[in-house]
C-alpha positions in Angstrom: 12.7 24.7 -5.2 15.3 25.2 -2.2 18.8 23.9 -1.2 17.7 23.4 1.8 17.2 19.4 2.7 14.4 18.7 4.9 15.4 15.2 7.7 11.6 13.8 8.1 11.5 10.3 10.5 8.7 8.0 10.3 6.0 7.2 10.8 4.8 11.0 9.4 2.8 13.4 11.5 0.4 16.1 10.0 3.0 18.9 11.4 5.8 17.0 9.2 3.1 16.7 5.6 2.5 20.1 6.1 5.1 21.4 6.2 6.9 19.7 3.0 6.4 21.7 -0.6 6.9 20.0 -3.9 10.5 20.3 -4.7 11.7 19.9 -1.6 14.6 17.3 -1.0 14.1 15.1 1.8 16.1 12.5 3.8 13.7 10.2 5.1 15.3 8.1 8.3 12.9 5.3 10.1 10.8 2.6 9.0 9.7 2.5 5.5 7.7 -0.6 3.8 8.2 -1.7 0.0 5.0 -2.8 -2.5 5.1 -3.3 -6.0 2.3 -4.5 -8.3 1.5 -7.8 -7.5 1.7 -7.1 -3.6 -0.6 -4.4 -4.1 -3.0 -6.6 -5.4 -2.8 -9.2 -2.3 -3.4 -6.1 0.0 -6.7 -5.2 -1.7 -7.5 -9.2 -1.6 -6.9 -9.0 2.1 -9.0 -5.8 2.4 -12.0 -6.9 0.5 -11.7 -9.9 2.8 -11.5 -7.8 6.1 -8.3 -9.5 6.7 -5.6 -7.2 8.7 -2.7 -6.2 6.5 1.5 -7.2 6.7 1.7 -4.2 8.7 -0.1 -1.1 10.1 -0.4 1.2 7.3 -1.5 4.4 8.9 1.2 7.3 8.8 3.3 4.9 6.7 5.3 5.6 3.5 5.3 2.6 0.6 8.4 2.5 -1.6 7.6 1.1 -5.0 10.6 -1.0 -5.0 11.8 -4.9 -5.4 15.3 -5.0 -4.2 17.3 -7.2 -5.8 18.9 -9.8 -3.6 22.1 -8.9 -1.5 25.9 -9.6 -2.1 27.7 -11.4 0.2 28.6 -8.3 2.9 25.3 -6.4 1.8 21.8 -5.6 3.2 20.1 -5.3 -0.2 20.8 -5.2 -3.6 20.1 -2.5 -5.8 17.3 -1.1 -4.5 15.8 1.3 -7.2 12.2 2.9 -7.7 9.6 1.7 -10.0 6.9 3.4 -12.3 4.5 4.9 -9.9 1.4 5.5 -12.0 1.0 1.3 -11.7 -0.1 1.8 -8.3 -2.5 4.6 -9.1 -5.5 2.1 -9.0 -5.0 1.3 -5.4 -4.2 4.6 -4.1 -7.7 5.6 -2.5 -8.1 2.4 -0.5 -5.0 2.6 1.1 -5.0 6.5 1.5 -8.6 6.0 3.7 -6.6 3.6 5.6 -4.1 5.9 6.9 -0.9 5.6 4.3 0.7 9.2 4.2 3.2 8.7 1.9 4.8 7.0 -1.2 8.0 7.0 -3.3 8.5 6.1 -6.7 9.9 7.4 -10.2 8.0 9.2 -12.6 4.2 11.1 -12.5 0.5 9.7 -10.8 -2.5 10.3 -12.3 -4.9 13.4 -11.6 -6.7 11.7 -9.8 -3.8 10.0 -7.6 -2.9 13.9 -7.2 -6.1 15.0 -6.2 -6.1 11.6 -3.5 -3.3 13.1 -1.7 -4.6 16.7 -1.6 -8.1 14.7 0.2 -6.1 12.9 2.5 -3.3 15.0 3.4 -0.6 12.6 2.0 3.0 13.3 -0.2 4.1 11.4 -2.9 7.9 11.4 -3.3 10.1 10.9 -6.5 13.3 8.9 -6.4 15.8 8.6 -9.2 15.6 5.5 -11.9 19.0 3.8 -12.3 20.6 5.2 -9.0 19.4 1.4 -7.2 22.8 1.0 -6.0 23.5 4.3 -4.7 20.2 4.2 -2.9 20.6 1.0 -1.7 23.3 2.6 0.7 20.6 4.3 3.3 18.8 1.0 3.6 20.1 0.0 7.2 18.3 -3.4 7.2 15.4 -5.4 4.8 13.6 -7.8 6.0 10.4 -9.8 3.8 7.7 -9.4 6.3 4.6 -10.8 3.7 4.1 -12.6 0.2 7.6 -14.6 0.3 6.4 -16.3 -2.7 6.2 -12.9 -4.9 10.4 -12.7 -4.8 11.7 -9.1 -5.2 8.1 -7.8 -4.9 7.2 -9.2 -1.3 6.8 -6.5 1.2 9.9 -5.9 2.9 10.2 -3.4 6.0 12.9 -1.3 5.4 15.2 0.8 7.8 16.4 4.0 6.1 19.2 6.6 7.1 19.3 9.7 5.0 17.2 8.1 2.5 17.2 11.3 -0.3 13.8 11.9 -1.9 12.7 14.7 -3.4 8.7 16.0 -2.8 7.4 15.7 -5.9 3.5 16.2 -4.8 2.3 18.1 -1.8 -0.9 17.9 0.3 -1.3 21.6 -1.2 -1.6 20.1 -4.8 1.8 21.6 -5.9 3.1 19.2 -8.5 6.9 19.6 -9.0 6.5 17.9 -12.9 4.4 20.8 -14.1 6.0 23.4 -12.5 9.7 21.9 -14.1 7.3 21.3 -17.6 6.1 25.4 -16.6 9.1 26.6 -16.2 11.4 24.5 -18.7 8.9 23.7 -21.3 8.4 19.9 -22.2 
């Protein structure tokens, strides 16, 4: 793991996947869209019904996030990540579709881990509880699909210095076993 933080802007290129290595923080600045469970399952509906998407998923990055509504004065609420193994189901569809990245809190699946190895893609980890501290890089939220999901509609998100940290890489480095590897559980 380095010091060093990495700035990445979206959408991603291939030079910017790359070059990031597990352990790696990042600031992410850019466009990024939000999807939690239920709006994961609407996207699938729409694909298996070769309806277009809430918004052009390739080179994208999906925050697994439902922001809590704003304060008076605010752009969001807290804006913390959810459990990303939930989304693990979905993950080869939308990675043949283009998505590079995702951020959420906790480990994927092997499978998810070998996904993003196939298709070139990152998976980035974010810290539970820290909603309201993260809330601070989101610029501006907007619900651009499935209003009537609440906090788990997509929302488009603009990001500055949005702090991540690589937790899988498109080499199949996996930050959690080599912290579990060097540590111990």
């Amino acid at each position: 793991m380095t010091n060093d933080v990495v700035k990445i802007t979206t959408p991603l290129d291939e030079a910017t996947i790359r070059g990031l290595r597990a352990g790696q923080r990042v600031v992410i600045n850019g466009t990024i869209y939000t999807a939690r469970d239920a709006a994961h399952k609407r996207m699938m509906e729409l694909i298996k019904r070769n309806e277009p998407l809430p918004f052009d998923i390739e080179r994208q990055i999906i925050y697994y996030v439902g922001p809590t509504p704003a304060k008076p004065g605010q752009v969001v609420g807290s804006a913390g990540p959810t459990t990303s193994y939930r989304m693990d189901s979905y993950m080869e569809t939308l990675y043949k579709l283009g998505l590079k990245g995702t951020i959420g809190k906790g480990n994927r699946s092997q499978e998810v881990l070998d996904l993003i190895k196939k298709y070139k893609a990152v998976h980035f980890s974010n810290i539970g509880g820290a909603g309201a501290l993260i809330a601070k890089s989101i610029k501006t939220c907007k619900i651009i699909a499935f209003e009537d999901l609440g906090t788990e509609a997509i929302h488009r998100m603009e990001v500055e210095d949005f702090s991540c940290i690589v937790a899988y890489d498109p080499e199949g480095n996996d930050i959690y076993k080599e912290a579990i590897e060097k540590y111990g559980r």
